[in-house]
C-alpha positions as CSV (number, residue, x, y, z in Angstrom):
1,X,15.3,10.9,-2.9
2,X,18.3,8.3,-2.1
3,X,17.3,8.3,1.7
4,X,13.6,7.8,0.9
5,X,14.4,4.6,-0.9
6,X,16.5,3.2,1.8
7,X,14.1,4.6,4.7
8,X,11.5,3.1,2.8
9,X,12.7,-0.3,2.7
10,X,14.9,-0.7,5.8
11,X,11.9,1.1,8.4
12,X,9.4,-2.0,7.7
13,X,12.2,-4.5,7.8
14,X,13.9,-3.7,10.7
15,X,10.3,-3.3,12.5
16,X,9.2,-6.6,11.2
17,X,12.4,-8.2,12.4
18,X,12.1,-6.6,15.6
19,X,8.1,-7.9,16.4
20,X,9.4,-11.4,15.2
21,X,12.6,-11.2,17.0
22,X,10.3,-10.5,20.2
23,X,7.7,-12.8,18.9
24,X,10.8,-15.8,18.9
25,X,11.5,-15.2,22.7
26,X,8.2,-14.6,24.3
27,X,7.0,-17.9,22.7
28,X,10.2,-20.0,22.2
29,X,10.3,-20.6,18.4
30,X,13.6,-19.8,16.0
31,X,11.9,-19.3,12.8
32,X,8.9,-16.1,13.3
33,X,11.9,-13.7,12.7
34,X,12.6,-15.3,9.1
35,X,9.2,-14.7,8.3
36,X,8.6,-11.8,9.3
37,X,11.6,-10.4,8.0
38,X,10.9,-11.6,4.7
39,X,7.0,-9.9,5.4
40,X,9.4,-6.5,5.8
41,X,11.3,-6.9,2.7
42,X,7.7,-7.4,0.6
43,X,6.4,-4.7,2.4
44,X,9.6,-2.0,1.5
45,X,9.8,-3.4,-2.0
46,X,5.7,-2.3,-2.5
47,X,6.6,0.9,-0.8
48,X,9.6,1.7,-3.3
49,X,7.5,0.5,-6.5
50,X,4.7,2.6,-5.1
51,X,6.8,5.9,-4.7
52,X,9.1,4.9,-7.8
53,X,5.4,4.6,-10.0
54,X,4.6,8.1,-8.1
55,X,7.8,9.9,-9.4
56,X,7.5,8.3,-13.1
57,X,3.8,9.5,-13.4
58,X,4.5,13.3,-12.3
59,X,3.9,15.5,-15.0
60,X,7.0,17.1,-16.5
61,X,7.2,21.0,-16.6
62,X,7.0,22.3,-20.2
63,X,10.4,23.1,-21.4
64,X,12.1,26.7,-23.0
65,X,11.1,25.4,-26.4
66,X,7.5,24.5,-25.6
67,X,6.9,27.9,-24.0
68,X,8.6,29.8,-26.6
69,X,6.6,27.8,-29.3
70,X,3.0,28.5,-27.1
71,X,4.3,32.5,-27.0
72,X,4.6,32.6,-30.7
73,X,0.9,31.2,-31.3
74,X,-0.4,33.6,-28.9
């Protein structure tokens, strides 16, 4: 789960400093590279809340007590 956070968030900022990086020398300019790189950080810090929200909402499974507790009912 560790190396899905960090694939998560360093995949779209290395990319996005990569286009801007290339984006810099084909036209010239110094400063694409800053915002794109900052684009890349927004983008891995949705993708970490997204899969963070993801693993919080799965259900739990029902623990010993809870299915001991059910059997008993039944």
């Amino acid at each position: 789960m560790i190396l899905q956070f960090s694939l998560n968030m360093l995949v779209p900022i290395c990319l996005m400093s990569a286009l801007g990086y290339y984006l810099d020398r084909k036209f010239g300019t110094s400063f694409v590279i800053i915002i794109f790189f900052f684009a890349g950080a927004a983008a891995g810090g949705r993708n970490i809340y997204k899969m963070a929200m993801a693993d919080v909402e799965k259900p739990d499974r029902p623990d010993k007590e809870s299915k001991t507790k059910h059997e008993k009912d039944i």
